[in-house]
C-alpha positions in Angstrom: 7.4 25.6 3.6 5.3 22.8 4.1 7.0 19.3 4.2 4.1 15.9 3.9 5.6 12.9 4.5 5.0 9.4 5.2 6.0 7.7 8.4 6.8 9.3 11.4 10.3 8.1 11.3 11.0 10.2 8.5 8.7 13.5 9.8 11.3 12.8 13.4 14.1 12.9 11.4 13.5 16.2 8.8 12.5 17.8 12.4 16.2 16.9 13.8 17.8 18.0 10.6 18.5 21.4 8.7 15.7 21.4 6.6 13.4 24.4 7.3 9.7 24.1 7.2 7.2 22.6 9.2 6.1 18.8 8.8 2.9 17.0 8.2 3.2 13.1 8.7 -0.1 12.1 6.1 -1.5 8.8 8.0 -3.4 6.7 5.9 -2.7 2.8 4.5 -4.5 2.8 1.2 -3.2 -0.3 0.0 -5.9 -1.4 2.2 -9.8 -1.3 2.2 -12.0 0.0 0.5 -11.0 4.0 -1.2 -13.1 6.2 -2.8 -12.1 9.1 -5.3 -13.5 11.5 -2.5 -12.0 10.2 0.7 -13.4 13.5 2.9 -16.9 12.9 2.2 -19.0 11.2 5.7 -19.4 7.4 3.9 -16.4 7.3 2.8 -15.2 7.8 6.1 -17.1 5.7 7.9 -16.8 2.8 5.6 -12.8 3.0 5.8 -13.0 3.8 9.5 -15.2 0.4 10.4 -13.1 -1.8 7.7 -9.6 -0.9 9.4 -11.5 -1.3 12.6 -12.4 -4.7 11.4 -9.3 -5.9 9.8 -6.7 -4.3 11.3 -7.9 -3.2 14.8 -7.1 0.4 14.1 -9.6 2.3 16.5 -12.6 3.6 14.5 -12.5 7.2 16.4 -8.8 7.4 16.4 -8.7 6.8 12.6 -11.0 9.4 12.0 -10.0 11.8 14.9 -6.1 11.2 12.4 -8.0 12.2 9.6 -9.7 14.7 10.3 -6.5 16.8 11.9 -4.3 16.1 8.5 -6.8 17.3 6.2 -7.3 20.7 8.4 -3.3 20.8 7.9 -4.1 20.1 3.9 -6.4 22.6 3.6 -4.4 25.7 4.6 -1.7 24.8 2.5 -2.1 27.8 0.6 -0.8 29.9 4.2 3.0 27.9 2.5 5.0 29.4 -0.5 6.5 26.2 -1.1 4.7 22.1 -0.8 7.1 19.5 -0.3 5.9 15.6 -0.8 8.5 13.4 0.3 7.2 10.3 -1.3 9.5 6.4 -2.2 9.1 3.9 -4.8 6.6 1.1 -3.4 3.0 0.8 -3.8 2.4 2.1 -0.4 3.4 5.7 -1.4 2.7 5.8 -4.8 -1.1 5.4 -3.8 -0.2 8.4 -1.5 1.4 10.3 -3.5 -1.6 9.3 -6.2 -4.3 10.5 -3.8 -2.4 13.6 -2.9 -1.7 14.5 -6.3 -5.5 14.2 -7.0 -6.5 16.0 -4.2 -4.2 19.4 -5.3 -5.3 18.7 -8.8 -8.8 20.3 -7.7 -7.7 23.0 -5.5 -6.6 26.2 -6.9 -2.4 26.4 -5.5 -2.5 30.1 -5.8 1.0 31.5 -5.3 2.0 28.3 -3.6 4.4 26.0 -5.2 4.4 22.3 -5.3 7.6 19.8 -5.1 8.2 16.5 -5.4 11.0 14.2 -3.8 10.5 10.3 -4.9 13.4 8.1 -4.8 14.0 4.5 -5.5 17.5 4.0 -4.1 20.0 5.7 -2.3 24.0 5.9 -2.7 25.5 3.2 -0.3 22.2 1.3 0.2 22.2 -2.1 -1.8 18.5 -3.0 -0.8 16.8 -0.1 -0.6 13.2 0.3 1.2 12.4 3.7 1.4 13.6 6.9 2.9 13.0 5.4 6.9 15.8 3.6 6.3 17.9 6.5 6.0 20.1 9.3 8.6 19.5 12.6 9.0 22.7 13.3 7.9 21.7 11.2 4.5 17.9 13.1 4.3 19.7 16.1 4.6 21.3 15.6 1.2 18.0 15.5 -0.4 16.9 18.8 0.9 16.8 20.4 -2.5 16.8 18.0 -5.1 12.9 18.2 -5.5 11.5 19.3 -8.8 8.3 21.4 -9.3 4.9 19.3 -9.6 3.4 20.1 -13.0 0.5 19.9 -14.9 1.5 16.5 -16.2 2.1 15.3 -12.6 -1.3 16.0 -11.0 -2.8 14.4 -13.9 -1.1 11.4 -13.7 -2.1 11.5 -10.0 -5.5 12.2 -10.7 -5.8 9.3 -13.5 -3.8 6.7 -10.9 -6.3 7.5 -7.7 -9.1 7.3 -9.8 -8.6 4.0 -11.2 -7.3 2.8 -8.0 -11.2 3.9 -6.6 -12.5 2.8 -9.3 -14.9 -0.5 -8.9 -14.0 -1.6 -12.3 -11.4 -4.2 -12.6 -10.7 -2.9 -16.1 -9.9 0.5 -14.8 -7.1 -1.2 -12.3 -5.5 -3.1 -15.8 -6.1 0.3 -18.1 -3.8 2.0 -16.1 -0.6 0.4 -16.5 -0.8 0.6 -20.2 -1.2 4.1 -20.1 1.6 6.6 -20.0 2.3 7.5 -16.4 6.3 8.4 -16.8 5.5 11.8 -15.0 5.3 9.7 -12.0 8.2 7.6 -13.0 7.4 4.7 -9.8 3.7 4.1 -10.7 3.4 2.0 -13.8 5.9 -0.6 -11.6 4.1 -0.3 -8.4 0.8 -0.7 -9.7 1.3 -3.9 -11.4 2.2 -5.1 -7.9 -1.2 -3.7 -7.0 -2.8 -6.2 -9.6 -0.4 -8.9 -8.6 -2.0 -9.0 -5.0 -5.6 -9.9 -6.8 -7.0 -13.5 -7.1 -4.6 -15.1 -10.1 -5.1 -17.1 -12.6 -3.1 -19.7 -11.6 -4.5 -20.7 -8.3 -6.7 -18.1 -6.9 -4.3 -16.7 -4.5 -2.7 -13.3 -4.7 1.4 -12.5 -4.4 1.1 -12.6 -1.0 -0.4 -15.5 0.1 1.8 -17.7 -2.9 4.9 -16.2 -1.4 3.7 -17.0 2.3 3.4 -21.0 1.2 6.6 -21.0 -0.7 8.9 -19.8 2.4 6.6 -22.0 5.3 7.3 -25.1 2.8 11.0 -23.8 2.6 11.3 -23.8 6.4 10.8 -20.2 7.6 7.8 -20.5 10.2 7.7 -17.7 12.6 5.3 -14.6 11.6 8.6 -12.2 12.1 10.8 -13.9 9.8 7.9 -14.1 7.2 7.2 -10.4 7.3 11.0 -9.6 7.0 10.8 -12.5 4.0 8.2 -10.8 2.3 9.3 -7.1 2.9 12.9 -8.3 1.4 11.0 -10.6 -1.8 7.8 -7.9 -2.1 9.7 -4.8 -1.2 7.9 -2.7 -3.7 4.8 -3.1 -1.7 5.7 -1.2 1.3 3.2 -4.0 3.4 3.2 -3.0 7.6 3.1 -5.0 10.1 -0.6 -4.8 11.0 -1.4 -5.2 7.0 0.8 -8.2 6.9 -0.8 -9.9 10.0 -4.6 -9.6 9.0 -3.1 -11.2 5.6 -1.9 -14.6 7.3 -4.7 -14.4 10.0 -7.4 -14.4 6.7 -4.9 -17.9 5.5 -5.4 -19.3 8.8 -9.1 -19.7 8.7 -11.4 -22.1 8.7 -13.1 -24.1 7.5 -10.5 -24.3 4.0 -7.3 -22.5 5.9 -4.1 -22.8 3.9 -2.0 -22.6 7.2 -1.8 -23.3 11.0 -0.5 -20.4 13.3 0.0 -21.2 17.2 -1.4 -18.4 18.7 -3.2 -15.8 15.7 -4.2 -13.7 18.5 -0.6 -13.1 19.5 1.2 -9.7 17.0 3.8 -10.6 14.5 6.7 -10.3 16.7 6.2 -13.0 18.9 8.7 -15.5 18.9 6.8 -18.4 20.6 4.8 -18.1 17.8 4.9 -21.2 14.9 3.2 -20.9 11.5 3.2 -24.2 9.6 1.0 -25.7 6.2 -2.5 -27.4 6.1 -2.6 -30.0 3.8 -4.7 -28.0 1.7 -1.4 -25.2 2.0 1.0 -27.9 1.0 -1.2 -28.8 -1.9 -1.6 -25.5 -3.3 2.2 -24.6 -2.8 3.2 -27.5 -4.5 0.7 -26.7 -7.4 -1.1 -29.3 -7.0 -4.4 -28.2 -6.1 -6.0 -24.6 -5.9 -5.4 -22.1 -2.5 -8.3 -20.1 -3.6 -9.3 -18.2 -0.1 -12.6 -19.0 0.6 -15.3 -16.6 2.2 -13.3 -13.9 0.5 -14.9 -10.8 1.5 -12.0 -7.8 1.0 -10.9 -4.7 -0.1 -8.2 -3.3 -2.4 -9.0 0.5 -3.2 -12.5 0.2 -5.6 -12.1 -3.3 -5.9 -14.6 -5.8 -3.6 -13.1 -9.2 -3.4 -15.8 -11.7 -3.2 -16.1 -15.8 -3.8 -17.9 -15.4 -7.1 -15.5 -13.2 -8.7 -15.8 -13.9 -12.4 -12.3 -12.8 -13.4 -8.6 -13.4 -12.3 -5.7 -11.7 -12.8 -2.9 -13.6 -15.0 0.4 -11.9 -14.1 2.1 -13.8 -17.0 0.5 -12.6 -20.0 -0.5 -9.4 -17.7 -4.4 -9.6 -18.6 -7.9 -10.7 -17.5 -9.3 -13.8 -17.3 -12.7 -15.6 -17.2 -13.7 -17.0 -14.3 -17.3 -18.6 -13.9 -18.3 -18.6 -10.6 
């Protein structure tokens, strides 16, 4: 039995249980940079490899080099009678569980069988954020509960990572009118996909608006933001390293929505003091828009740029027109 999981936290703790099988940690961060339906082919490699390079100062080599050794796992997956993906709620894993459901969908499974574990909460845990958070004792209980990945499943998956890839912004909205309950997580944490994109309100996404809110509410340390945000955004499954390029891209010039002491220094750094521009205090009072300028990102197919001609209006969950 094969066992894929995210997080090396959870791949430690299914090794220290009873759960037989051997375990294959799947290391990626889609939620971030650029994705392509094909994520094994050379340019899609390099292209992900320099962006998280760029953004997030994960070594080029040692991305790839990661890669590279879980999709030689992948492939001999047909050597297991039984596929376990071990998968939680937020938009973090749902775009892993998307890809990997893609990926299967055009292999032939032979006489292996594929499972799948996705949970949303656990007995005992009032704020749950995803299956780190729990014991071996407490994964051991779930040993079992998986049900059999169907035809209906790797579809879904399919559709989901191929909209995610997809360079049409119409594609990203399609998908969460469509019916996606074999995956029961998706439809949810795909909206909070489209709620990170440039809204019709002011220009920001979820992330930054949330960031302004709690500096002008007094919390002004990176740690306590990213433990903010990870308690108000939970369903987006953000990292550290994610988190930090995001407040690092509102800290710059020459239209930066906030001030950090030292944006060289990581997250954890206590000396550290975030505070608003008066362009930040504007825009988090509503009075004026936080639209980051120079915007030159990623999410899956999509390419953030300053002359978007669209934004996202979360209220009334549709495009709008934007002229450049």
């Amino acid at each position: 039995m094969l066992h894929i999981v995210n997080g090396d936290s959870v791949g430690d703790k299914l090794r220290n249980g009873n759960i037989p099988g051997e375990i294959l940690v799947w290391r990626e961060v889609y939620p971030v940079g650029p994705t392509f339906v094909k994520m094994d082919e050379p340019y899609a490699r390099t292209a992900r490899a320099s962006y998280l390079e760029r953004t997030m100062g994960i070594a080029a080599d040692e991305y790839t080099a990661a890669c590279e050794s879980q999709e030689q796992i992948l492939r001999g997956f047909r050597q297991y009678d039984e596929v376990v993906l071990w998968f939680e709620h937020d938009l973090f894993d749902q775009l892993m569980l998307g890809y990997l459901l893609h990926w299967f969908s055009q292999q032939k499974l032979g006489h292996t069988a594929l499972n799948l574990l996705c949970i949303g909460a656990y007995p005992g845990i009032e704020r749950f954020h995803g299956l780190g958070q729990l014991t071996v004792e407490q994964l051991e209980t779930l040993a079992g509960t998986w049900r059999r990945i169907g035809e209906r499943e790797l579809e879904t998956g399919r559709r989901i990572w191929e909209a995610y890839a997809s360079s049409d912004i119409g594609r990203h909205v399609a998908i969460v009118q469509e019916d996606t309950s074999a995956l029961p997580f998706a439809q949810a944490a795909f909206e909070m996909h489209l709620s990170r994109l440039p809204s019709a309100l002011n220009g920001l996404g979820i992330v930054e608006r949330t960031v302004l809110e709690l500096v002008r509410d007094g919390t002004d340390t990176p740690l306590e933001l990213f433990r903010e945000i990870g308690d108000r955004l939970n369903l987006l499954g953000m990292g550290d390293l994610e988190f930090w390029y995001r407040l690092r891209k509102m800290a710059e010039q020459p239209a930066a929505l906030i001030e950090i002491r030292n944006p060289h220094a990581l997250p954890g750094d206590r000396e550290n003091v975030v505070g608003l521009t008066e362009r930040g205090r504007n825009a988090a009072a509503g009075a004026g828009s936080g639209q980051l300028t120079g915007l030159d990102d990623w999410y899956g197919g999509l390419h953030l740029h300053d002359d978007l001609t669209w934004r996202w209006d979360a209220e009334r969950r549709q495009l709008t027109t934007q002229h450049p």
